[in-house]
PDB file of N, H, CA, C and O in Angstrom:
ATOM      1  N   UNK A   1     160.313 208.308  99.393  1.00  0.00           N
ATOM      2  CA  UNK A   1     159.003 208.366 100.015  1.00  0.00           C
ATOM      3  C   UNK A   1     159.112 208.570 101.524  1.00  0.00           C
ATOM      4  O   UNK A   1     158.378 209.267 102.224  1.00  0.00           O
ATOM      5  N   UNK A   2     160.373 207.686 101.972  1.00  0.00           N
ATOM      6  H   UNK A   2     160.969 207.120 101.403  1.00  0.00           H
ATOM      7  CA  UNK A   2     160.283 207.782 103.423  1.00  0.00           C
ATOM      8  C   UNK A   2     160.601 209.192 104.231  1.00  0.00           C
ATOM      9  O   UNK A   2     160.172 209.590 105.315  1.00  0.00           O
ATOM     10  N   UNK A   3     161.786 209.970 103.012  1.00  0.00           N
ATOM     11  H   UNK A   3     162.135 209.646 102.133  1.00  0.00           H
ATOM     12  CA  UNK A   3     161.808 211.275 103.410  1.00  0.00           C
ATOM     13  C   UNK A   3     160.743 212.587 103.500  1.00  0.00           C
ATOM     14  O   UNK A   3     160.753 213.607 104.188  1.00  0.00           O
ATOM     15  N   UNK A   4     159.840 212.078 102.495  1.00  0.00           N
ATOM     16  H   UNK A   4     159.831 211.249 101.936  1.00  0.00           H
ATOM     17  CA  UNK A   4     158.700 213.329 102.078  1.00  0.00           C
ATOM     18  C   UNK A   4     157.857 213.022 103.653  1.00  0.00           C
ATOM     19  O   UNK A   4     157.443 213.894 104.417  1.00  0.00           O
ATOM     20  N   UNK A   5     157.758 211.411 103.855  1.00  0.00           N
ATOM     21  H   UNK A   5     158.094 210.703 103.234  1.00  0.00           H
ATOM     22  CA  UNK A   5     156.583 211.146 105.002  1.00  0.00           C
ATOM     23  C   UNK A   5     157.316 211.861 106.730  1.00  0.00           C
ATOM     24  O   UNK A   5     156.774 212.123 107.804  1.00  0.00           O
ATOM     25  N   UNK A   6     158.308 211.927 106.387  1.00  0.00           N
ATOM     26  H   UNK A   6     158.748 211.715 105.515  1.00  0.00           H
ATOM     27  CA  UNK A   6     159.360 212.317 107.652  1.00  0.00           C
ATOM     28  C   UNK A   6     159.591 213.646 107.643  1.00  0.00           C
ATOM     29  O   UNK A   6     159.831 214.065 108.776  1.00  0.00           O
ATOM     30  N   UNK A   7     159.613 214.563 106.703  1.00  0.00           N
ATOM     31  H   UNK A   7     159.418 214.223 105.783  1.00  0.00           H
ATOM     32  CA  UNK A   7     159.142 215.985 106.942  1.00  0.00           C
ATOM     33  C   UNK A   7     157.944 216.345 107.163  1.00  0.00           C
ATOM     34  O   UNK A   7     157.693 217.151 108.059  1.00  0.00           O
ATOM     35  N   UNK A   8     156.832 215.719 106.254  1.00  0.00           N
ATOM     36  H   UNK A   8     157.035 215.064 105.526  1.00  0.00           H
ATOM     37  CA  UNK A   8     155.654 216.067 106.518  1.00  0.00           C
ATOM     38  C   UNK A   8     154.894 215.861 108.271  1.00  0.00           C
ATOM     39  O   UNK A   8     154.232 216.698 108.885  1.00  0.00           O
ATOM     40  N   UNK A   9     155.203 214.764 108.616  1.00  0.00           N
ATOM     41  H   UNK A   9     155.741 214.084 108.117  1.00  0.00           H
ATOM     42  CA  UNK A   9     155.114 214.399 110.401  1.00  0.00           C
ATOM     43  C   UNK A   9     155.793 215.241 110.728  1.00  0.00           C
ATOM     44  O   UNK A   9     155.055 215.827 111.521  1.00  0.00           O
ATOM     45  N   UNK A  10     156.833 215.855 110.711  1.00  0.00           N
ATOM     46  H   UNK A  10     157.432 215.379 110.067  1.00  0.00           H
ATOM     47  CA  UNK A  10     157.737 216.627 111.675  1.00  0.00           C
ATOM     48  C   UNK A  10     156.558 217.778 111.560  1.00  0.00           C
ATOM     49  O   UNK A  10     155.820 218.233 112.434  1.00  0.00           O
ATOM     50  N   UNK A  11     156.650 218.046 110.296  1.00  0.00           N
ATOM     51  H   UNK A  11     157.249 217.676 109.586  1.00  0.00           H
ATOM     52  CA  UNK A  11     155.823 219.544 110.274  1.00  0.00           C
ATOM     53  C   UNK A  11     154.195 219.881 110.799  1.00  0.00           C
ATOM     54  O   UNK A  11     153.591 220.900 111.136  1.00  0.00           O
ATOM     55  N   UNK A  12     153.903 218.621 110.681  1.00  0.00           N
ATOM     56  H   UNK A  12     154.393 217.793 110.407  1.00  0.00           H
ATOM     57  CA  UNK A  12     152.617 218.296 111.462  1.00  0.00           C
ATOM     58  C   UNK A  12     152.471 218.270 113.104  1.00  0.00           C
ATOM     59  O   UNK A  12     151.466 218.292 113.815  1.00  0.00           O
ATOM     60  N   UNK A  13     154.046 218.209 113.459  1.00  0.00           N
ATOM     61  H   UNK A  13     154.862 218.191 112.881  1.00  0.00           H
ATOM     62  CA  UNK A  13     153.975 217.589 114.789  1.00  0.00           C
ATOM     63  C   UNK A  13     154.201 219.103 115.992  1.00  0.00           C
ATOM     64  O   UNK A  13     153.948 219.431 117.152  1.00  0.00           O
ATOM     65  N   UNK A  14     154.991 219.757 114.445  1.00  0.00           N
ATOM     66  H   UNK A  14     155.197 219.491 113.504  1.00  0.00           H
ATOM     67  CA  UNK A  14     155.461 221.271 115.383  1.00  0.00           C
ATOM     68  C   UNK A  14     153.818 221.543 115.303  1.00  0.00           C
ATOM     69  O   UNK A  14     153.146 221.113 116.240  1.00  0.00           O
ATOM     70  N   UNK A  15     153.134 222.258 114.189  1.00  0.00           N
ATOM     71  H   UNK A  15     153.679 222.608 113.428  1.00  0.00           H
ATOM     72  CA  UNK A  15     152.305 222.809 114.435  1.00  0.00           C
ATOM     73  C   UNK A  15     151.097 222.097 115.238  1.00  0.00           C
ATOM     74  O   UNK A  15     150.087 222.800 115.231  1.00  0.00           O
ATOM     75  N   UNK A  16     150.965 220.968 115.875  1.00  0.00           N
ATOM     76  H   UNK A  16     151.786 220.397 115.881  1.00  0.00           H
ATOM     77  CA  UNK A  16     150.976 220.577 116.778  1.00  0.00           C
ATOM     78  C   UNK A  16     150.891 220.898 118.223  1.00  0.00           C
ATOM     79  O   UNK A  16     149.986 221.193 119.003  1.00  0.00           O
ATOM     80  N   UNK A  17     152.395 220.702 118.295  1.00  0.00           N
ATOM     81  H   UNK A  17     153.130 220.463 117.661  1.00  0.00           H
ATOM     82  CA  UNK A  17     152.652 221.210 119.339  1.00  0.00           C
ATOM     83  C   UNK A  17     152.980 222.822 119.553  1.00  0.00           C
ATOM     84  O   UNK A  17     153.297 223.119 120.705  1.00  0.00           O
ATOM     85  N   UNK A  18     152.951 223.638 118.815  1.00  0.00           N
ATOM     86  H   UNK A  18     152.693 223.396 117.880  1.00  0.00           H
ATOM     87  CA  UNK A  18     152.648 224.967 118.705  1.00  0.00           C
ATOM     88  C   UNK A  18     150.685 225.289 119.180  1.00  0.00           C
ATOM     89  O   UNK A  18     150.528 226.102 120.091  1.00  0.00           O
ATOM     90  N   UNK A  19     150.053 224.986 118.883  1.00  0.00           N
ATOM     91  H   UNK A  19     150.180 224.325 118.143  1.00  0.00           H
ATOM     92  CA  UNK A  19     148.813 225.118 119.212  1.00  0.00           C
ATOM     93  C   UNK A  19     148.458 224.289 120.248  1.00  0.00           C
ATOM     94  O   UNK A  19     147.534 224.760 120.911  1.00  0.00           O
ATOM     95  N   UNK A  20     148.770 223.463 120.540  1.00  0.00           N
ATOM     96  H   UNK A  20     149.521 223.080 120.002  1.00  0.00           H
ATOM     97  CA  UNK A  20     148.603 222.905 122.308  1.00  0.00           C
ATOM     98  C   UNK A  20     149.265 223.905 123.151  1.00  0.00           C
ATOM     99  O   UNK A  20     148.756 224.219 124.227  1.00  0.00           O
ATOM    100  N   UNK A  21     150.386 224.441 122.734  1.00  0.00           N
ATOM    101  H   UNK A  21     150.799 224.186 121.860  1.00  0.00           H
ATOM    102  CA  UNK A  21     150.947 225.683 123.758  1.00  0.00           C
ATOM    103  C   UNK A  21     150.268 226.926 123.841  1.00  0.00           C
ATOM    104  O   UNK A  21     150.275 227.586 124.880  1.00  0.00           O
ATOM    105  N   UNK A  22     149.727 227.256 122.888  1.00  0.00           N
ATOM    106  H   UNK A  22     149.721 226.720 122.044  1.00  0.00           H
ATOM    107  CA  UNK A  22     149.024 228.607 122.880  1.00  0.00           C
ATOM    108  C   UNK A  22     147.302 228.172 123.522  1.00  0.00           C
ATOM    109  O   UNK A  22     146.553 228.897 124.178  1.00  0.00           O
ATOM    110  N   UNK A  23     147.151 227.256 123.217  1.00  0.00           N
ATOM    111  H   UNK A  23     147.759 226.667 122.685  1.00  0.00           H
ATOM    112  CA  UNK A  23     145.445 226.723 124.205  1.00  0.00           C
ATOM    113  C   UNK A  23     145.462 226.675 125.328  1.00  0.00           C
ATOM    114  O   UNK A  23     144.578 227.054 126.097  1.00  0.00           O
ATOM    115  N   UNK A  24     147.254 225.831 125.771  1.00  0.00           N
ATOM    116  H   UNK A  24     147.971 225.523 125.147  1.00  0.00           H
ATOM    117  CA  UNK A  24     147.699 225.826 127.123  1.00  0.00           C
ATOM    118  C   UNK A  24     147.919 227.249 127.446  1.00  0.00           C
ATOM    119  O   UNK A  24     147.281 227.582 128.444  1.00  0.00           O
ATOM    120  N   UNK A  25     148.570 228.125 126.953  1.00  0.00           N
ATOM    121  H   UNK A  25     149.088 227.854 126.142  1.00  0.00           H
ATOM    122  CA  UNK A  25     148.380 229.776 127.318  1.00  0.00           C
ATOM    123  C   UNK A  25     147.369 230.041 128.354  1.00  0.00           C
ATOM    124  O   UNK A  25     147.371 230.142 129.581  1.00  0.00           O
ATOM    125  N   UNK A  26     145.890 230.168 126.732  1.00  0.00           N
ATOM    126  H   UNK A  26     145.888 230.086 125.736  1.00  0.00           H
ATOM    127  CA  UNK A  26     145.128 230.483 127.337  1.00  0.00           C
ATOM    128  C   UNK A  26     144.287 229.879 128.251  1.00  0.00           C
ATOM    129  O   UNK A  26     143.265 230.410 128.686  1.00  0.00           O
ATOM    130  N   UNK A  27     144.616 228.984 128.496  1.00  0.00           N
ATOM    131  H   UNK A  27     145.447 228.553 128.143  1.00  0.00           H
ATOM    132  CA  UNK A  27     144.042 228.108 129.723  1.00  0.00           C
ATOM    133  C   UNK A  27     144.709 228.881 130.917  1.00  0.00           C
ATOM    134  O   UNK A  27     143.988 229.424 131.754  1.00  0.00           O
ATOM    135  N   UNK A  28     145.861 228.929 130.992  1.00  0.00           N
ATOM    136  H   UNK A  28     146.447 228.488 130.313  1.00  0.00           H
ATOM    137  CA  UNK A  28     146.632 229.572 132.347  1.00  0.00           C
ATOM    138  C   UNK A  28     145.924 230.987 132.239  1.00  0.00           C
ATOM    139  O   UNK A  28     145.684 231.200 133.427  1.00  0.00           O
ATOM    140  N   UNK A  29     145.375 232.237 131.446  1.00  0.00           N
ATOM    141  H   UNK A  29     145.570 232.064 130.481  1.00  0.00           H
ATOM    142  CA  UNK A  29     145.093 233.126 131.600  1.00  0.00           C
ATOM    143  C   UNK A  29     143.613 233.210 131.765  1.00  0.00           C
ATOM    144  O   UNK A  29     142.906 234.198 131.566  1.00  0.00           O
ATOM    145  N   UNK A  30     143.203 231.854 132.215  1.00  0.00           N
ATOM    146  H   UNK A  30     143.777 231.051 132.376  1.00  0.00           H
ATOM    147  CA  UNK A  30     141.861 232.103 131.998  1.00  0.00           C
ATOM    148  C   UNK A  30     140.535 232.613 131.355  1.00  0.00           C
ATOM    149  O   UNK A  30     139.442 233.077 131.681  1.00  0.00           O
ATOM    150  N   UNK A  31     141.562 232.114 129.791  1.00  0.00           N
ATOM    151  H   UNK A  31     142.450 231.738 129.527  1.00  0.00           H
ATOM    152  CA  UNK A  31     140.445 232.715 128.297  1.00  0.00           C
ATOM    153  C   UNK A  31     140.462 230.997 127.469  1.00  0.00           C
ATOM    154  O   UNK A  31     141.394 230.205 127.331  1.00  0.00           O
ATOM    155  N   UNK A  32     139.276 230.930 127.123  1.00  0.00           N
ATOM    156  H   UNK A  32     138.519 231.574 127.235  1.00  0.00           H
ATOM    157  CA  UNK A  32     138.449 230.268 126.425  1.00  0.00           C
ATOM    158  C   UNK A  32     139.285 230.204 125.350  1.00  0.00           C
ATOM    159  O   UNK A  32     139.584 231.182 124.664  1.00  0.00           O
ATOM    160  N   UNK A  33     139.876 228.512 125.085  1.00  0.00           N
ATOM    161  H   UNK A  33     139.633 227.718 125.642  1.00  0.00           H
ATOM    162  CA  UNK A  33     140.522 228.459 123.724  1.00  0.00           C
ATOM    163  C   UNK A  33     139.284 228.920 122.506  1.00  0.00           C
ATOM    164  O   UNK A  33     138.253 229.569 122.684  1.00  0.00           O
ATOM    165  N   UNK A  34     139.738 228.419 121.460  1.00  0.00           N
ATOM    166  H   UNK A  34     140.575 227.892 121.315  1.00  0.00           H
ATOM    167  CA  UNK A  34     138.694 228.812 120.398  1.00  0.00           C
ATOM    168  C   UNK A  34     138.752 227.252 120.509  1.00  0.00           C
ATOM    169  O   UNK A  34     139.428 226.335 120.975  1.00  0.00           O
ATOM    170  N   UNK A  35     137.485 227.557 119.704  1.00  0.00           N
ATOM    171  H   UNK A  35     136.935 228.302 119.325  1.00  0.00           H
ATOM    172  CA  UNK A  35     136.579 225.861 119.384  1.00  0.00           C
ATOM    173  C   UNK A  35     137.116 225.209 118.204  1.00  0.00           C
ATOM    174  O   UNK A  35     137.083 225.765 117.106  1.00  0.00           O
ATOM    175  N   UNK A  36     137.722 223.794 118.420  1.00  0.00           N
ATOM    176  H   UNK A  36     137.749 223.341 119.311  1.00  0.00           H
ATOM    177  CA  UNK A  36     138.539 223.181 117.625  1.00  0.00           C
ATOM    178  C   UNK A  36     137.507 221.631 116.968  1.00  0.00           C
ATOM    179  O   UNK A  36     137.893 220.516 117.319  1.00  0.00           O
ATOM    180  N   UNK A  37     136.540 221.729 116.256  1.00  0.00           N
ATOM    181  H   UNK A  37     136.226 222.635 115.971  1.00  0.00           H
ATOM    182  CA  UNK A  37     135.667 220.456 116.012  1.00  0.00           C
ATOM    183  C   UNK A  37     134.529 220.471 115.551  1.00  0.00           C
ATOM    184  O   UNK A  37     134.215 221.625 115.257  1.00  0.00           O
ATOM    185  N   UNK A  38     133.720 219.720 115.333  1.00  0.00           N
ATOM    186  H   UNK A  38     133.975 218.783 115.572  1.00  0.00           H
ATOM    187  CA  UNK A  38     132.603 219.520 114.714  1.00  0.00           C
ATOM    188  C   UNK A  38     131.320 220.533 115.392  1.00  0.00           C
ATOM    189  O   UNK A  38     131.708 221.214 116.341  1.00  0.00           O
ATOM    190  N   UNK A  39     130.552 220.621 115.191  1.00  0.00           N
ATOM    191  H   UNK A  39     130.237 220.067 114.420  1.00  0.00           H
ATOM    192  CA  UNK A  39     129.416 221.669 115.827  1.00  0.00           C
ATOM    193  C   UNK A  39     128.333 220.889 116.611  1.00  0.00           C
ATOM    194  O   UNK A  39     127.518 220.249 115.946  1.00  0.00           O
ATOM    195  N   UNK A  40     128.253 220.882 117.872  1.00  0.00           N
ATOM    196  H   UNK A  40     128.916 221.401 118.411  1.00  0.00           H
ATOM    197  CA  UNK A  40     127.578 219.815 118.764  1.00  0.00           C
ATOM    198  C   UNK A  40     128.518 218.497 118.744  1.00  0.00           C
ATOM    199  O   UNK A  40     128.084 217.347 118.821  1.00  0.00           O
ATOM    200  N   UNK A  41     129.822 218.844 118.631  1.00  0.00           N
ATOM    201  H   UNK A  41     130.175 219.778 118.569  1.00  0.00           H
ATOM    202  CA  UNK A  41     130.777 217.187 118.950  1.00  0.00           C
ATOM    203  C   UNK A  41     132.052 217.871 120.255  1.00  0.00           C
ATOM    204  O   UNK A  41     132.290 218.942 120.814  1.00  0.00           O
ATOM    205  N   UNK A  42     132.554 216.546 120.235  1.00  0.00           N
ATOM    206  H   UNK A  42     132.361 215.676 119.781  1.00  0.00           H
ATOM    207  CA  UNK A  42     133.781 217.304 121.101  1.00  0.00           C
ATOM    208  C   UNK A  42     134.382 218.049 120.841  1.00  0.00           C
ATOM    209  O   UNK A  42     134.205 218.282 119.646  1.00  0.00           O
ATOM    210  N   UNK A  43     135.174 218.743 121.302  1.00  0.00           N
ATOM    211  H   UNK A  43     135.318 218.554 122.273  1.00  0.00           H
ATOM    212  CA  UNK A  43     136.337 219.601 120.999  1.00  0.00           C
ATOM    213  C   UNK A  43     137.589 219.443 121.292  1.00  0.00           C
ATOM    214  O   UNK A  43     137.937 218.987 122.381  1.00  0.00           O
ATOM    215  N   UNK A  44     138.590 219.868 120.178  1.00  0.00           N
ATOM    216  H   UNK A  44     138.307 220.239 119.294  1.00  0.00           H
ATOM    217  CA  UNK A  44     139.912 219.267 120.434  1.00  0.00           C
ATOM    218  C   UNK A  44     140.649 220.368 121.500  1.00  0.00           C
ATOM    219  O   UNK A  44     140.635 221.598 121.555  1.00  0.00           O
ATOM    220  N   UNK A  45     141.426 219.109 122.480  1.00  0.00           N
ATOM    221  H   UNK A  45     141.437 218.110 122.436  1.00  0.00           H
ATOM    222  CA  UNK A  45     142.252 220.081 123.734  1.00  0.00           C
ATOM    223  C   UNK A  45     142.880 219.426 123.513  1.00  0.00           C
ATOM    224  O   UNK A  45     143.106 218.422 122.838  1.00  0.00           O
ATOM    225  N   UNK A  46     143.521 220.613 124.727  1.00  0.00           N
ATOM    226  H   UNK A  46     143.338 221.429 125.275  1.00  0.00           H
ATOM    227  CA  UNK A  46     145.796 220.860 124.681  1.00  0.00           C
ATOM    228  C   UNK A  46     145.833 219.728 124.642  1.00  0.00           C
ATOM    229  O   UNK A  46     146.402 219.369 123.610  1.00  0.00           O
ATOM    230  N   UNK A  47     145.428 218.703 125.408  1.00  0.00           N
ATOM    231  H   UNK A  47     144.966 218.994 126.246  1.00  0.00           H
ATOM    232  CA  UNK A  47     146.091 217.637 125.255  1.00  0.00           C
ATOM    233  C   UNK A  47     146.345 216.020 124.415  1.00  0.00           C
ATOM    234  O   UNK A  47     147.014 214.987 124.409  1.00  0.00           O
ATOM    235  N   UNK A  48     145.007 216.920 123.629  1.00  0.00           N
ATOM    236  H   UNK A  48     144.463 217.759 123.633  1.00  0.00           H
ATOM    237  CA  UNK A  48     145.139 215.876 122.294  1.00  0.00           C
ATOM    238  C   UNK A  48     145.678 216.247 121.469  1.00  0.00           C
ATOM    239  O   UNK A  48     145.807 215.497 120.501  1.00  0.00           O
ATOM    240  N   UNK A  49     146.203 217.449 121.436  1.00  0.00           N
ATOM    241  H   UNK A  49     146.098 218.058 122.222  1.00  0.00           H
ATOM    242  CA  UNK A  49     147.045 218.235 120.568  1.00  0.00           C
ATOM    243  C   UNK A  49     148.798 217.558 120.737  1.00  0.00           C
ATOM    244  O   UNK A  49     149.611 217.115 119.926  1.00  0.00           O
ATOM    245  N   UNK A  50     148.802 217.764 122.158  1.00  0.00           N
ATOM    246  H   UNK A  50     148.142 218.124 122.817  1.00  0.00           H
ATOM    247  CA  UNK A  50     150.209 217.028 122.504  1.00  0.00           C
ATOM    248  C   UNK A  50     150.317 215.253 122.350  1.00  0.00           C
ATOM    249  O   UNK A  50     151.372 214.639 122.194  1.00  0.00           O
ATOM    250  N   UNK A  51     149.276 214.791 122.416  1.00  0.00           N
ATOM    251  H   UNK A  51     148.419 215.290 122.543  1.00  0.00           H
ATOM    252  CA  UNK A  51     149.141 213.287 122.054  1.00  0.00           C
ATOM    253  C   UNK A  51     149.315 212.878 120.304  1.00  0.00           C
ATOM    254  O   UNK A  51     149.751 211.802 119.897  1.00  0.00           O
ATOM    255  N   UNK A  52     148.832 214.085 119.393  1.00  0.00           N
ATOM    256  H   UNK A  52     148.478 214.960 119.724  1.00  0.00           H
ATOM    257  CA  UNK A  52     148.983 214.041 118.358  1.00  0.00           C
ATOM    258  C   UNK A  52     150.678 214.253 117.748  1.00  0.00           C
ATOM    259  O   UNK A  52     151.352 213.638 116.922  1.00  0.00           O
ATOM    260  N   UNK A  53     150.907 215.351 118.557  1.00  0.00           N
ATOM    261  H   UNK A  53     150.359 215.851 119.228  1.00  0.00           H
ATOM    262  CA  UNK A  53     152.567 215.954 117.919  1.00  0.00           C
ATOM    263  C   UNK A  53     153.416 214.753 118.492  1.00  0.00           C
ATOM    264  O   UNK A  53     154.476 214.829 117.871  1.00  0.00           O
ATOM    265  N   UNK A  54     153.483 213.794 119.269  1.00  0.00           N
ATOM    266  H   UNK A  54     152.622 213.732 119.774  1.00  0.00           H
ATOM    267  CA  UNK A  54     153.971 212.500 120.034  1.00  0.00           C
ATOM    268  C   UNK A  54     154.312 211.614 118.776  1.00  0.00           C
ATOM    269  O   UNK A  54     155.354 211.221 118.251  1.00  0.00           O
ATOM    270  N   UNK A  55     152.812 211.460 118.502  1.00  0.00           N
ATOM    271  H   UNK A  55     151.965 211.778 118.929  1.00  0.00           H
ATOM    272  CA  UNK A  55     152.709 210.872 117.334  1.00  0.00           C
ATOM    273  C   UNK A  55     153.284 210.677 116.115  1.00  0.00           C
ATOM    274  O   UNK A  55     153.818 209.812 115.423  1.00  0.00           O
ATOM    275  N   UNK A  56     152.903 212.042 116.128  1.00  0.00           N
ATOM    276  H   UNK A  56     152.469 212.745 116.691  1.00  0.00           H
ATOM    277  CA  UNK A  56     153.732 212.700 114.498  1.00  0.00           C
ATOM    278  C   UNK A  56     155.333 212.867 114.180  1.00  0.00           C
ATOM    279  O   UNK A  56     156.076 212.814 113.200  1.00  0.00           O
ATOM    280  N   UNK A  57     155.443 213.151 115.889  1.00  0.00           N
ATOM    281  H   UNK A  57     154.840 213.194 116.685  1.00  0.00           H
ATOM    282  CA  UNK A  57     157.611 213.099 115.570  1.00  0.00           C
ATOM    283  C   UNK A  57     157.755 211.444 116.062  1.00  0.00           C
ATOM    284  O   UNK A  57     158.717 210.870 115.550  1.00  0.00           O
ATOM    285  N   UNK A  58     157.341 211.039 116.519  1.00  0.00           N
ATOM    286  H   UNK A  58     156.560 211.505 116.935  1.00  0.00           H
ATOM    287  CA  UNK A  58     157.632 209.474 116.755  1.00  0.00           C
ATOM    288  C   UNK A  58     157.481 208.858 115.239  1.00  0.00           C
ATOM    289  O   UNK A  58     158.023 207.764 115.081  1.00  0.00           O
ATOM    290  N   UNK A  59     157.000 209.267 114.429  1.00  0.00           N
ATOM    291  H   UNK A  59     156.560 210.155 114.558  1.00  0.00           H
ATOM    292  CA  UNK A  59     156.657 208.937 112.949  1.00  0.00           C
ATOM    293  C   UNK A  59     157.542 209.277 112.343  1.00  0.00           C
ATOM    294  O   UNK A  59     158.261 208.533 111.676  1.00  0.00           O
ATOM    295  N   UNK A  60     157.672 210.651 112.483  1.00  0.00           N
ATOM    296  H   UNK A  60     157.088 211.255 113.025  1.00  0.00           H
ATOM    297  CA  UNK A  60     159.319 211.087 112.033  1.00  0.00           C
ATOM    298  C   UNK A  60     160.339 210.494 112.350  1.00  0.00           C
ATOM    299  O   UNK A  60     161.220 210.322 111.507  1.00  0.00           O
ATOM    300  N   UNK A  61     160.474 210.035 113.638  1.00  0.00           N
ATOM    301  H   UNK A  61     159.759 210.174 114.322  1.00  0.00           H
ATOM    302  CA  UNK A  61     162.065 209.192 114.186  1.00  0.00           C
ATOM    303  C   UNK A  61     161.853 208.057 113.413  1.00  0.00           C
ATOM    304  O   UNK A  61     162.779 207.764 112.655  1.00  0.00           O
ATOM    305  N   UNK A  62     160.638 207.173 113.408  1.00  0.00           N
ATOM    306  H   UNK A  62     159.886 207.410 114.023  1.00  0.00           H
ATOM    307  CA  UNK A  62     160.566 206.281 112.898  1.00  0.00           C
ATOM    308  C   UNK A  62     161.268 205.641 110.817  1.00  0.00           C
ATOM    309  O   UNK A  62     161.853 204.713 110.256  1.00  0.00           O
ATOM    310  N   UNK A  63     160.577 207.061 110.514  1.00  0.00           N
ATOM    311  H   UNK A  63     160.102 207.814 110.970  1.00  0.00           H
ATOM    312  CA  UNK A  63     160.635 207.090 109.188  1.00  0.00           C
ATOM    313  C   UNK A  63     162.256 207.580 108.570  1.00  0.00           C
ATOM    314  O   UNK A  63     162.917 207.332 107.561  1.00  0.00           O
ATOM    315  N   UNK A  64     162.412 208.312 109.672  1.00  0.00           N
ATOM    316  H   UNK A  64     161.875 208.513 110.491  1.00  0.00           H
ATOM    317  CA  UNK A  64     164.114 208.401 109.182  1.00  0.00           C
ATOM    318  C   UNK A  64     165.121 207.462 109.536  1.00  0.00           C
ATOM    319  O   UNK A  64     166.156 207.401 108.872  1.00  0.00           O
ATOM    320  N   UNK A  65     164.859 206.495 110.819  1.00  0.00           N
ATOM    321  H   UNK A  65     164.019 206.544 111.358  1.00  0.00           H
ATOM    322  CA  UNK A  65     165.416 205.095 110.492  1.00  0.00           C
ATOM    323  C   UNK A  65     165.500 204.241 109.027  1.00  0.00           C
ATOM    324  O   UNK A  65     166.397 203.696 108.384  1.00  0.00           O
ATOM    325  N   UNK A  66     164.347 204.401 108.910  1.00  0.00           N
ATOM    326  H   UNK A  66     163.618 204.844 109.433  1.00  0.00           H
ATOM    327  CA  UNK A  66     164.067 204.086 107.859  1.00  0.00           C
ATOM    328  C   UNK A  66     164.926 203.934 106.648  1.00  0.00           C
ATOM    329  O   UNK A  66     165.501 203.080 105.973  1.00  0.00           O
ATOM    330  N   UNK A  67     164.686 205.351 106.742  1.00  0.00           N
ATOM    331  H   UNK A  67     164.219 206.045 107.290  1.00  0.00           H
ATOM    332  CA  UNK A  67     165.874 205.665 105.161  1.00  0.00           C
ATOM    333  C   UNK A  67     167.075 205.995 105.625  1.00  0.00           C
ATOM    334  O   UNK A  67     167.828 206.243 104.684  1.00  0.00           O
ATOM    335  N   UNK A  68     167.619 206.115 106.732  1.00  0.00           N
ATOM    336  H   UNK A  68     167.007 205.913 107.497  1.00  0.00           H
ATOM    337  CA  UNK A  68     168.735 205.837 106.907  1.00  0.00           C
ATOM    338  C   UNK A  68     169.398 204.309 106.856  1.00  0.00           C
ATOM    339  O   UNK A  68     170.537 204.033 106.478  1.00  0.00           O
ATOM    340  N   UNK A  69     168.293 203.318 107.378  1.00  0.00           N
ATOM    341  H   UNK A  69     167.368 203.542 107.684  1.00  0.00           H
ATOM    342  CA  UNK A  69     168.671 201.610 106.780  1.00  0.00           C
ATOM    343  C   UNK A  69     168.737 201.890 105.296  1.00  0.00           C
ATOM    344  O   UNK A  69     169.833 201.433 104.972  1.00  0.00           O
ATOM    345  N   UNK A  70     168.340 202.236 104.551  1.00  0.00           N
ATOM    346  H   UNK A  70     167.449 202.607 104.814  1.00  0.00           H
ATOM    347  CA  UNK A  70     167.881 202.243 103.477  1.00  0.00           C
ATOM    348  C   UNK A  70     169.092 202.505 102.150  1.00  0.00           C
ATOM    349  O   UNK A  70     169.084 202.229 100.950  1.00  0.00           O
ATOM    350  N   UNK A  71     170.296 203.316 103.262  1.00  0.00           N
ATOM    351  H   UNK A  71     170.302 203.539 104.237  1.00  0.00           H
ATOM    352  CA  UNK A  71     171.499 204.148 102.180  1.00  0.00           C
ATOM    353  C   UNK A  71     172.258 203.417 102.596  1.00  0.00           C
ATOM    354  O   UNK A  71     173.268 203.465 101.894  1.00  0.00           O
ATOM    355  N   UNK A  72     172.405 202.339 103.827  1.00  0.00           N
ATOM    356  H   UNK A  72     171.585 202.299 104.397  1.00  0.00           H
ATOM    357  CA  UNK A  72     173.719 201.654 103.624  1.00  0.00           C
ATOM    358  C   UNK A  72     173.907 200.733 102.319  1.00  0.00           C
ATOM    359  O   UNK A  72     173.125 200.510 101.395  1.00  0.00           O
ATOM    360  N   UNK A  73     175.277 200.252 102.573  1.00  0.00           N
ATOM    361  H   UNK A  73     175.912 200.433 103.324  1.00  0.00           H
ATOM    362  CA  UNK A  73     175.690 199.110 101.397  1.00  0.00           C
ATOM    363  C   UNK A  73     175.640 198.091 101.727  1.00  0.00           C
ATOM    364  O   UNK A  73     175.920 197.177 100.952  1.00  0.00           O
TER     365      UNK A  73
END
């Protein structure tokens, strides 16, 4: 279990942090990310994007401790 939850965060965390970089892009080029949220709510930015992927590989480090305690004898 601890392995499925430790790829899945990793993979959550790139694409993540893959789309905080490309918002951050277009922030430096001075184009309008696209709209990331509810309709009349906030919208998600770069930098909750990078607060999220933090998250998600810190979950990963976490979870592969894990099962690495897990195989000793």
């Amino acid at each position: 279990m601890e392995k499925q939850l430790s790829t899945i965060a990793y993979w959550l965390g790139l694409i993540c942090t893959v789309l905080g970089l490309i918002f951050r892009t277009y922030l430096l080029f001075g184009i309008n990310p696209p709209y990331l949220g509810a309709t009349g709510g906030i919208a998600i930015s770069s930098a909750s994007l990078f607060h999220g992927a933090g998250v998600f590989f810190l979950l990963t480090i976490a979870s592969w401790c894990q099962t690495a305690k897990s195989w000793r004898p």
